[in-house]
RODO-2510 file (C-alpha; in nm, 4 decimals, decimal comma):
residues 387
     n   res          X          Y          Z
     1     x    -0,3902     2,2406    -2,5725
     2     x    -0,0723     2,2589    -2,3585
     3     x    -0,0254     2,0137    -2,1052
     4     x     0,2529     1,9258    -1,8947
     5     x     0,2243     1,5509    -1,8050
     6     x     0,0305     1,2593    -1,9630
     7     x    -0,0097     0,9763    -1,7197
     8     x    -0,1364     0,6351    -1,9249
     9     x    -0,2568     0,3465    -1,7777
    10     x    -0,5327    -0,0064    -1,8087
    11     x    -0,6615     0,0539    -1,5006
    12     x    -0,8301     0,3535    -1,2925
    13     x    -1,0504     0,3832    -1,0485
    14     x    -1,3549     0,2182    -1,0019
    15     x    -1,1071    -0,0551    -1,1055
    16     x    -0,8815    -0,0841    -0,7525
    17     x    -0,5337    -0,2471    -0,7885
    18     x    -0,1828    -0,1129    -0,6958
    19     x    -0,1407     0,0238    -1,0364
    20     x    -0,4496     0,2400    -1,0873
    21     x    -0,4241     0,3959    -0,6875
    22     x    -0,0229     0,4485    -0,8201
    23     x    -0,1820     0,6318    -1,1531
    24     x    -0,4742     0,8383    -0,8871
    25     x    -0,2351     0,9715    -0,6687
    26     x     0,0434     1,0553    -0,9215
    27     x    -0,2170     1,2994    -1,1194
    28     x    -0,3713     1,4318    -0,7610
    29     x    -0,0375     1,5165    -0,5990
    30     x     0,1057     1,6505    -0,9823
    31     x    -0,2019     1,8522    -1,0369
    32     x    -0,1326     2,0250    -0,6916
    33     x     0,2185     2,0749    -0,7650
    34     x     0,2630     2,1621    -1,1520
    35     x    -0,1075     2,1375    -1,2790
    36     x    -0,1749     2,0193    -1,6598
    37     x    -0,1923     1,6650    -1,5446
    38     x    -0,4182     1,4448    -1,7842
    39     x    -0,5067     1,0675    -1,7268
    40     x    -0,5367     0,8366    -2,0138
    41     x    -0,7071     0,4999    -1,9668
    42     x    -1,0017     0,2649    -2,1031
    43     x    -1,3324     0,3834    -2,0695
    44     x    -1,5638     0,2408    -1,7926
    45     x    -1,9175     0,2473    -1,8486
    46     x    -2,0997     0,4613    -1,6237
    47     x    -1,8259     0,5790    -1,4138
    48     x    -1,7459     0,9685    -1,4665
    49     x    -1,4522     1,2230    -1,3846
    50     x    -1,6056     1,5554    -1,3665
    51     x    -1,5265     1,5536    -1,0107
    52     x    -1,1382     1,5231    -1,0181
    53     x    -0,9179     1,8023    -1,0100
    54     x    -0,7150     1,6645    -1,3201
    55     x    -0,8330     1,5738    -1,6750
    56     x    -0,9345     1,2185    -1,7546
    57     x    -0,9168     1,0833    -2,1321
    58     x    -1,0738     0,7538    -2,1690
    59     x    -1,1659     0,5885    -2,4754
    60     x    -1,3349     0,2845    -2,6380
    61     x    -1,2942    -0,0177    -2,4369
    62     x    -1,4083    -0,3660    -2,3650
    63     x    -1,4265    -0,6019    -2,0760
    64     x    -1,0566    -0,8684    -2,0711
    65     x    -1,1737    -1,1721    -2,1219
    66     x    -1,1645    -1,4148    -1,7675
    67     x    -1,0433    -1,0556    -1,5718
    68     x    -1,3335    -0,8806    -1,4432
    69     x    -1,3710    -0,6115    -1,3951
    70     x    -1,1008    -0,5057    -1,6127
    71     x    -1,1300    -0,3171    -1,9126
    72     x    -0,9231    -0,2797    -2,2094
    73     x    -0,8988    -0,0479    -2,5066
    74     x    -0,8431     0,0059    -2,8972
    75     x    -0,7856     0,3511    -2,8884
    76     x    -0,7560     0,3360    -3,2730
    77     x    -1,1146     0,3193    -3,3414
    78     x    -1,2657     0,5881    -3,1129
    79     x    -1,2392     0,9186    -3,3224
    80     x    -1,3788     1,1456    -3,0442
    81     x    -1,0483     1,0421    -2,8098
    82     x    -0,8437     1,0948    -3,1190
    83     x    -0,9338     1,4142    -3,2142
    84     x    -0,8306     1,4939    -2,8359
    85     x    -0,5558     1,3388    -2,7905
    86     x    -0,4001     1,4583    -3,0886
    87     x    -0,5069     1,8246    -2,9921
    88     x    -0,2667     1,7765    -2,6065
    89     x     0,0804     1,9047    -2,6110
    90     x     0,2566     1,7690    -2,3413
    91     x     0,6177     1,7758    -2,2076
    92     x     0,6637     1,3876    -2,1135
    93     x     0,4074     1,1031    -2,1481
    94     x     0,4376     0,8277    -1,8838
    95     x     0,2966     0,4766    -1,9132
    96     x     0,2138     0,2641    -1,6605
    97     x     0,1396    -0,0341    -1,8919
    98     x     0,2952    -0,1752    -2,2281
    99     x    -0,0730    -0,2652    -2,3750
   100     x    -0,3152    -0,0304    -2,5119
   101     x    -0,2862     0,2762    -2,2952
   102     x     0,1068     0,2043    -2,3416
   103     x     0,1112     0,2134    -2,7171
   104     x    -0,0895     0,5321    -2,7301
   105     x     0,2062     0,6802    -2,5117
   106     x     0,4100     0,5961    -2,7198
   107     x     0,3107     0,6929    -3,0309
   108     x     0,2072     1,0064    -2,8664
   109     x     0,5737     1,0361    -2,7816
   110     x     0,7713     0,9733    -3,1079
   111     x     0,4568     1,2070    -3,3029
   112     x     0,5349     1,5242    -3,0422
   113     x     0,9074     1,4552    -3,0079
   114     x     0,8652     1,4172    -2,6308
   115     x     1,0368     1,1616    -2,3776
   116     x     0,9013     0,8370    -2,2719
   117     x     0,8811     0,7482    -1,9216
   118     x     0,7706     0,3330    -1,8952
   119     x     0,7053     0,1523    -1,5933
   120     x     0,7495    -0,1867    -1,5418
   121     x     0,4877    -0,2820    -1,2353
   122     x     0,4251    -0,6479    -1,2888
   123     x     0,4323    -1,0223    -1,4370
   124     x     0,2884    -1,0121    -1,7391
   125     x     0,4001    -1,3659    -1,8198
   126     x     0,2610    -1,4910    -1,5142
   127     x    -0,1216    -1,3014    -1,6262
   128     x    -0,0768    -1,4744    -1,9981
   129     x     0,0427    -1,8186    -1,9043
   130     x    -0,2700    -1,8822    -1,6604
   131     x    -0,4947    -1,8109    -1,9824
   132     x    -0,2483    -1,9017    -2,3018
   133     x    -0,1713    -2,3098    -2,3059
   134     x     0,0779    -2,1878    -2,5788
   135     x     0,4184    -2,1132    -2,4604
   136     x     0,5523    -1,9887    -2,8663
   137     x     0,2525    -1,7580    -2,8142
   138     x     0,3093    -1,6438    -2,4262
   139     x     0,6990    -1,5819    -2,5553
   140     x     0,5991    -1,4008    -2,8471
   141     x     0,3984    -1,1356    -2,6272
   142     x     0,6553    -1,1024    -2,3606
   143     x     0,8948    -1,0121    -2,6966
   144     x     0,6731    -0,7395    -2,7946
   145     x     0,6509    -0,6080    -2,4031
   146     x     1,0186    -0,5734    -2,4142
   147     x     1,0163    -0,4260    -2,7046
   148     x     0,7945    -0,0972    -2,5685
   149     x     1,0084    -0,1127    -2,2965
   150     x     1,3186    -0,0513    -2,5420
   151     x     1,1447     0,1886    -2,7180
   152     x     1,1256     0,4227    -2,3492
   153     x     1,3434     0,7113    -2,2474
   154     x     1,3617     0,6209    -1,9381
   155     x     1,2311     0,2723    -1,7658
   156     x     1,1469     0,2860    -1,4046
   157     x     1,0655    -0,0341    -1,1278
   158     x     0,8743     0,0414    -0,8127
   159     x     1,1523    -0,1738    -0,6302
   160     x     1,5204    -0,2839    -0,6790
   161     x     1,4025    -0,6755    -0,7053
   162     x     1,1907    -0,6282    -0,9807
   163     x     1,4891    -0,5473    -1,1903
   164     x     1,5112    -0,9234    -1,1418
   165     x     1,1803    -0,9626    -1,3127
   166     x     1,2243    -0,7379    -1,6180
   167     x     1,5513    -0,8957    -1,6871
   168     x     1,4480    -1,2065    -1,6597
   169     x     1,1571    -1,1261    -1,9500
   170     x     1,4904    -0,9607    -2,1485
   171     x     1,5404    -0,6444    -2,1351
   172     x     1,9221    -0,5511    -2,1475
   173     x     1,8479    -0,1212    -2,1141
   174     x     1,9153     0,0840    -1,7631
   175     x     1,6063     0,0400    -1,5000
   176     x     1,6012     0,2651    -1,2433
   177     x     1,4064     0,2157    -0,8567
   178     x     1,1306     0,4528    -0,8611
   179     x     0,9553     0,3347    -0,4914
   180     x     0,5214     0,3611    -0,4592
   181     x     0,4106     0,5192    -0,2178
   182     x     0,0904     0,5317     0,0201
   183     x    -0,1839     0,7968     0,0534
   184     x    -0,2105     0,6277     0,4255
   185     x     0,1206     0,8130     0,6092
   186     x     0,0090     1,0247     0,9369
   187     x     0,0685     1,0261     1,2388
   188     x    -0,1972     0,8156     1,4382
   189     x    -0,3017     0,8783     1,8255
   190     x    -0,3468     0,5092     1,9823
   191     x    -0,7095     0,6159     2,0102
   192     x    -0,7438     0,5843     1,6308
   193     x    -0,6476     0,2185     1,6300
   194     x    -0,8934     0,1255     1,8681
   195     x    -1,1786     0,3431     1,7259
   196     x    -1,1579     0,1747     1,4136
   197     x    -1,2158    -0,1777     1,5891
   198     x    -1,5395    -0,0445     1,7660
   199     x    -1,6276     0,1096     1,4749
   200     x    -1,6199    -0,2164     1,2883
   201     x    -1,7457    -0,4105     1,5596
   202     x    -1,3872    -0,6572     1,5294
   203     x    -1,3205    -0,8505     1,8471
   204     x    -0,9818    -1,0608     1,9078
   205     x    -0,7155    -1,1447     1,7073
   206     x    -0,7713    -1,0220     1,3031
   207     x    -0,6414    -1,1038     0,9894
   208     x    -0,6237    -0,9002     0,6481
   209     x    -0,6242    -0,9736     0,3013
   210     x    -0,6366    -0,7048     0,0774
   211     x    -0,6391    -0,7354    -0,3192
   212     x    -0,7053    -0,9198    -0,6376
   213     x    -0,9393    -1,2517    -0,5536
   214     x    -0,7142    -1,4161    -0,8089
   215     x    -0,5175    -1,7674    -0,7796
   216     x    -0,2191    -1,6354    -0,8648
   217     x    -0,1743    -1,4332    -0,5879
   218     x    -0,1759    -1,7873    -0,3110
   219     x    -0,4581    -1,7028    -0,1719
   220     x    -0,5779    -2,1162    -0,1605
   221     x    -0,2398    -2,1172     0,0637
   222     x    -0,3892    -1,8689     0,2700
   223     x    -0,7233    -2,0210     0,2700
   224     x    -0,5836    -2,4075     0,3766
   225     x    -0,3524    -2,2283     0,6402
   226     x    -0,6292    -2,0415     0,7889
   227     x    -0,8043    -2,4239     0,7677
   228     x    -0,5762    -2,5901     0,9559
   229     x    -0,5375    -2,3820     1,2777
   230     x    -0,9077    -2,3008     1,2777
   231     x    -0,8850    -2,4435     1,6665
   232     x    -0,7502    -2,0852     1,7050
   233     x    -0,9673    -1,7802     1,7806
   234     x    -0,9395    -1,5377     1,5149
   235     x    -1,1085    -1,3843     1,2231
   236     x    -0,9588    -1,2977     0,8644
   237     x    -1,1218    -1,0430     0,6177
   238     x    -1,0779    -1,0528     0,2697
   239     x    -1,1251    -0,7353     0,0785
   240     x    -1,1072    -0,7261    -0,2604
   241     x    -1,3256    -0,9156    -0,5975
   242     x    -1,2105    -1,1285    -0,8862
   243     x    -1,2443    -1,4448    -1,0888
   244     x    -1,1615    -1,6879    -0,7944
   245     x    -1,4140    -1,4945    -0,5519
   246     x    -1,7236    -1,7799    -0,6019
   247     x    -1,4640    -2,0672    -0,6003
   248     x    -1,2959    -1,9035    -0,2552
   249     x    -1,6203    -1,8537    -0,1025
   250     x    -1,7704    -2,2481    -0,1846
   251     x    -1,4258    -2,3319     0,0090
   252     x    -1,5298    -2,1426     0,2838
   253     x    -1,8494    -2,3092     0,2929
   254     x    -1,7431    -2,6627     0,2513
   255     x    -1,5114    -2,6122     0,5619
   256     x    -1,7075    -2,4612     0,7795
   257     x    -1,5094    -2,2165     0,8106
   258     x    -1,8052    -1,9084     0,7691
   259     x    -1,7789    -1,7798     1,1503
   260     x    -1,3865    -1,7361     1,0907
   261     x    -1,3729    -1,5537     0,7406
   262     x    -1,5597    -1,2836     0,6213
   263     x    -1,5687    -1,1931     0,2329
   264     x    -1,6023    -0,7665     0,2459
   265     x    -1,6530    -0,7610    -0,1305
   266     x    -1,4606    -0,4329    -0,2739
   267     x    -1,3858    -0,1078    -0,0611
   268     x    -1,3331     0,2304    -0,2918
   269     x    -1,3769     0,3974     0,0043
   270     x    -1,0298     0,4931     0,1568
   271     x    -1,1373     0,5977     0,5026
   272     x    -1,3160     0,2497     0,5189
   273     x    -1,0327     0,0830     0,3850
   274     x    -0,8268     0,2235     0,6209
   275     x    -1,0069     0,1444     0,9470
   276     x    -0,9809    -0,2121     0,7958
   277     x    -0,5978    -0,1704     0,8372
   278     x    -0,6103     0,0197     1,1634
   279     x    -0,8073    -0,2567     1,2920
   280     x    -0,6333    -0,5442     1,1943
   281     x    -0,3350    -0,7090     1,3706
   282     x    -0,1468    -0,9272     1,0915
   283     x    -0,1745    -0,8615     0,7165
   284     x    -0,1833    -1,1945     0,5040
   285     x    -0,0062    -1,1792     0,1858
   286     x     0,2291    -1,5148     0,0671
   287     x     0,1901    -1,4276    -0,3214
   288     x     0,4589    -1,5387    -0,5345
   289     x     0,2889    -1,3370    -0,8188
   290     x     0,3269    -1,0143    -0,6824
   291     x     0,6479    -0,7878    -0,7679
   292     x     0,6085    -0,4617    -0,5387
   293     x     0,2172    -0,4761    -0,3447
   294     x     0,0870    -0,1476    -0,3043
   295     x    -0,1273    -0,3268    -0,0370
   296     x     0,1612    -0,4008     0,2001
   297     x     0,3028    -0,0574     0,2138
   298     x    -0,0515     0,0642     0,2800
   299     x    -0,0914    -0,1741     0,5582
   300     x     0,2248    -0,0819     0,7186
   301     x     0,0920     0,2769     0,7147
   302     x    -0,1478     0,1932     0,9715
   303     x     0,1120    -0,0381     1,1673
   304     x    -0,0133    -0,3758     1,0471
   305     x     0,3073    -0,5973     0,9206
   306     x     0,2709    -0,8623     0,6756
   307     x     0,3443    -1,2632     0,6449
   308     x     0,5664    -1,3152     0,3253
   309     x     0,7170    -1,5684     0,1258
   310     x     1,0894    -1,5904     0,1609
   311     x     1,2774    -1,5315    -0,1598
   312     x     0,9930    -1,3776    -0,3287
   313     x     1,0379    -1,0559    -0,5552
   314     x     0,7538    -0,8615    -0,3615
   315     x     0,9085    -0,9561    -0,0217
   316     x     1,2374    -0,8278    -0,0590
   317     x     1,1254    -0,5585     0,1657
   318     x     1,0961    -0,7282     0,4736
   319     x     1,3360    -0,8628     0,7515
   320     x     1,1886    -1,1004     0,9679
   321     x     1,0890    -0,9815     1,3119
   322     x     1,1864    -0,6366     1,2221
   323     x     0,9382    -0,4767     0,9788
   324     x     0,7069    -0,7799     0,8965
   325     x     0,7794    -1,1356     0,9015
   326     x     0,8802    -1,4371     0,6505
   327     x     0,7955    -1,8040     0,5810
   328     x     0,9366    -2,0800     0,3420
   329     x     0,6667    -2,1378     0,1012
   330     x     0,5063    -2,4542     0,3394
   331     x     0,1800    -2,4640     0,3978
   332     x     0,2706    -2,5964     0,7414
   333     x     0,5557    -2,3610     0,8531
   334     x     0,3222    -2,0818     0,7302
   335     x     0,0265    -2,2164     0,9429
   336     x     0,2611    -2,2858     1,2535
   337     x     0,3738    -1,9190     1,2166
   338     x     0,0112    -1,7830     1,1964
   339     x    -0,0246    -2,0102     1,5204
   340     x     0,2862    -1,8482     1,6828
   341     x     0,1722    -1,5067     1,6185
   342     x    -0,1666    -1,5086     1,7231
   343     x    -0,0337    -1,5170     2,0976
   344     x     0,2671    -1,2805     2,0181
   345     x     0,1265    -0,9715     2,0422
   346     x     0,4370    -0,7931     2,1267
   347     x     0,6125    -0,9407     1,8514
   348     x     0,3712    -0,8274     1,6150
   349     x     0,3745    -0,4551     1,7328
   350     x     0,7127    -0,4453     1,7107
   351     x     0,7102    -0,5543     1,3623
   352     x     0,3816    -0,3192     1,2720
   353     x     0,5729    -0,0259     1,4210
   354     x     0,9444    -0,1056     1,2248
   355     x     0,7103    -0,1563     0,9169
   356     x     0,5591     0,1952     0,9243
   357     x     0,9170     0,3072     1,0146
   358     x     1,0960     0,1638     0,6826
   359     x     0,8759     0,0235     0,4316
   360     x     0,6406     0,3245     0,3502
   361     x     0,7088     0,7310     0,2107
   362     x     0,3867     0,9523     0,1252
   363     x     0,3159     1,0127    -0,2057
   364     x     0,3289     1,3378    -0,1895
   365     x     0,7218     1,2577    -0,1058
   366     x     0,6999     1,0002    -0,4175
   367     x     0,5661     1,2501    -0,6514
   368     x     0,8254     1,5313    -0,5623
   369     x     1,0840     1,2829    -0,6606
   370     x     0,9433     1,1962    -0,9730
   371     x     0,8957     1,5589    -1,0784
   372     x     1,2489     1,6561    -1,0334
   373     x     1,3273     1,3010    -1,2333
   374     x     1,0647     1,3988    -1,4922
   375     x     1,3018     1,7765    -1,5213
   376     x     1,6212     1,5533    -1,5232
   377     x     1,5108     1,3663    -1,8377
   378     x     1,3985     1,6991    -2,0084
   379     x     1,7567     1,8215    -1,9246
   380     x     1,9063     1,5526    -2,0710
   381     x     1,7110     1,5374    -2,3786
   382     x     1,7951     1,9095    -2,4039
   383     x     1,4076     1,9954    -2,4690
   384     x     1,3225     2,3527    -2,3949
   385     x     1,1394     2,4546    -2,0471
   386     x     1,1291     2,2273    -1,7857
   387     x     0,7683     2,1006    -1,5704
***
């Protein structure tokens, strides 16, 4: 079967991160535009694709250990995906992740003779050091991630500081900036902003969290900040699910601190999700862990800026006061800041409306880039036809 594009990935949707809503909209938008799009990802029990526009390959998987609800795959084993897999012709494979999903890529790639598009979207060392006490072991894997990055035709970061990152793990090839984009761009009447308030019956001044209810992201920082002005009259959501989601909630509990934060669980729901970021005024998000958030581009969609860490790879995006604001990594300057902005409203629409400005493209923009990239590479490899 003849296929233009192969799109490979850990994650998809139900799973929600930046990576698998990167991975939906590329195959929506490239299905529209060129057609022949076909996803390739772990299986997820019980979830199925007959809906989407676009072809969806899973195979085998199981559950990654201390990562719910994240699933992972060995490909090798499930002959029904191999028999189809091996029956695609495509023009260019992409992958979106060095592990599983990755490796079928590209072997996929060297079998049909076909480039290799990789991209590098986040800290892998950070993921195996939280769970591997073994630093040979942890240095070992980041070898072998380099290594499939090596092995790509092409190797692609979602912003100019992660270049930072994947340098830093040792790669030595070109990288080029391929920017994410948001499924959120329009142009929203005032009227919208307030609906989606009344709609979710928020009052006052609100906070947002959106993402991964994992350490590694700060959100203890965000939790002992939001702690120590609780004087203030406010309200913080967090939307999102993971391993640290019982621990965060006990904390909440054990501060009294229920009437101030509200845990929203997971939202698949776009238009719900979005009426989250209509309604809220300041988007929390101090991760260190984080090398290009989805999240905070989405946010600034609907005119909500973020609180960053200065210095860190995913804020290099933001100038303070302009498009979204920054803090040293204190837990007081960070709290006094929260404290500031709660009764600087102008400040904050300022920022909300420079952030909308200059931090976020559609992805229908996105996708038309990478296209006309994907046709460069085929050029360049001097393969016959282009997408």
């Amino acid at each position: 079967m003849e296929r233009n594009i192969g799109l490979f990935n850990e994650s998809f949707p139900p799973v929600m991160d930046g990576v698998s809503v990167c991975v939906e909209n590329y195959a929506y938008w490239m299905q529209k535009k060129v057609g022949g799009v076909s996803v390739i990802t772990p299986n997820n029990p019980g979830t199925s694709y007959a809906d989407r526009e676009y072809e969806v390959l899973d195979y085998f998987s199981v559950p990654v250990p201390f990562r719910r609800p994240y699933m992972t795959g060995i490909a090798e084993i499930d002959p029904f995906f191999l028999k189809n897999i091996l029956a695609h012709e495509f023009k260019i494979v992409h992958a979106h992740s060095p592990f599983t999903s990755g490796l079928v890529a590209s072997h996929i790639a060297k079998l049909q003779r076909i480039p290799l598009v990789a991209t590098f979207h986040s800290k892998y060392k950070d993921d195996f050091s939280r769970v591997i006490p073994s630093k040979l072991v942890v240095k070992q894997i980041i070898k072998r991630i380099v290594a499939f990055y090596g092995r790509a035709d092409a190797v692609w970061v979602p912003q100019e500081s992660v270049t930072e990152v994947i340098r830093e793990y040792g790669f030595k090839g070109p990288v080029e900036v391929v920017e994410n984009g948001s499924d959120l761009v329009a142009d929203y009447p005032d009227s919208y902003f307030s609906d989606a308030r009344k709609d979710l019956g928020i009052d006052g001044f609100t906070m947002l969290f959106v993402g991964q209810h994992i350490w590694e992201k700060n959100i203890r920082f965000i939790l002992e900040a939001v702690d120590a002005i609780r004087d203030e009259s406010f309200h913080l959501f967090f939307i999102g699910n993971g391993y640290a989601a019982e621990e965060m909630k006990a904390f909440v509990k054990a501060k009294g601190l229920e009437d101030k934060i509200t845990f929203v669980g997971t939202v698949t729901d776009r238009e719900k999700l979005k009426r989250y970021y209509a309604a809220a005024d300041l988007f929390l998000f101090p991760s260190l862990y984080d090398n290009a958030p989805l999240v905070v581009k989405e946010a600034a969609a609907l005119h909500t800026p973020a609180i960053m860490m200065e210095g860190s790879t995913a804020a290099s995006i933001i100038r303070d006061g302009e498009n979204g604001f920054l803090t040293p990594p204190d837990l007081a300057v960070f709290a006094g800041r929260l404290r500031q902005l709660i009764h600087d409203p102008a400040a904050i629409r300022k920022a909300g409306l420079g952030a909308s400005r200059t931090i976020v493209r559609s992805w229908e923009d996105i996708v038309d880039e990478v296209l006309q990239r994907y046709n460069d590479i085929l050029r360049r490899k001097k393969l016959i036809g282009t997408i």
